[in-house]
N, C-alpha and C positions, 0 to 999 in steps of 0.2 A: 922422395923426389922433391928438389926446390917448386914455387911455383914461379919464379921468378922469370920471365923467358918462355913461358907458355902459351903455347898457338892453338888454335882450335884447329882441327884437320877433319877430313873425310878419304882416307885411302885405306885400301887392304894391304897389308902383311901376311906372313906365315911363320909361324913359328911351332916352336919342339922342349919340352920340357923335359931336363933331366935325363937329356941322352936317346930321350925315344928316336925309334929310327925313322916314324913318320911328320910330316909338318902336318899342322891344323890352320886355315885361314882364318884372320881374324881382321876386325874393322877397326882402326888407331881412330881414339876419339879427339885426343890431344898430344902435342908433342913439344919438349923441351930436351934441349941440347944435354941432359944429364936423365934424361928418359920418356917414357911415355904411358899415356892410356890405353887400354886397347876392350874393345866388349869382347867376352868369350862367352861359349855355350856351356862351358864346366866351373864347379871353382879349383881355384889353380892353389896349390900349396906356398904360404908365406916363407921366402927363404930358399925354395927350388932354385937350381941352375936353369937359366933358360935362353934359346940362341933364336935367333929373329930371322929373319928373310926382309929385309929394307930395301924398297925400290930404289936405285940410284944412291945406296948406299954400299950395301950386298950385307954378309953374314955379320949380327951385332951380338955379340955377348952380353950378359946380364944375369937379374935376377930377380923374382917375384917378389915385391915389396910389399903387396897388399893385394889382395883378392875377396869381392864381396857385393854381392847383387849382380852380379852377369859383369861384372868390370872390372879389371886386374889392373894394377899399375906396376911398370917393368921399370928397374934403374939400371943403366949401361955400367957395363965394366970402366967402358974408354965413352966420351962425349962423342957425340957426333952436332954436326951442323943443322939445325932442323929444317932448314930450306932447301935441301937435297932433297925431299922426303915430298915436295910439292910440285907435284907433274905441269909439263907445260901442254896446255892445249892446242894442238895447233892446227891450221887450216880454214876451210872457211865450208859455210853451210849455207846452201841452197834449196829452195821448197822445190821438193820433185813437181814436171808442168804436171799444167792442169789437161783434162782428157778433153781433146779435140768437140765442138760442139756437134758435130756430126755422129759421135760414140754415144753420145749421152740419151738414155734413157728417159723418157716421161712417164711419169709413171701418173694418171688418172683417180 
């Protein structure tokens, strides 16, 4: 994986090694347009086939470049754009009111 082009990120994925039929989530530490980070609970096999689940990307091909201490690094078959990959927040946040003075308890 270049570093060249590397973002620090905080989003979940899922992914599947080697064909298995189930996805595992996992937490992308960092991400560049020719691959990425991601923390796993296993170690993942150097050189396995492995296909992703990318939000607002969808299914990425790849394969295990390094795996070692709880962190794997995956290189894409095809590039993707890594600012796909970065959700927008949107809306707006309000403090729930405060409880009526007449509800509120004294407590002694």
């Amino acid at each position: 994986m270049e570093d060249r082009g590397r973002q620090a990120m905080l989003t979940s994925v899922e992914y599947r090694v080697d064909g298995t039929d189930s996805f595992t989530r996992a937490l992308v530490k960092d991400v560049a347009g020719g691959g990425l980070k991601i923390k796993v609970d296993v170690e993942l096999s150097a050189g396995s086939p492995i296909e992703l689940q990318l939000p607002n990307v969808g299914l990425v091909k790849g394969r295990v470049a390094w795996s070692q201490g709880g962190f794997a690094g995956i290189e894409f078959d095809q590039a993707i754009d890594p600012a796909l990959l970065k959700q927008k927040i949107t809306g707006s946040y309000r403090s729930p009111p405060l409880p009526e003075e007449s509800t509120k308890k004294r407590i002694l």
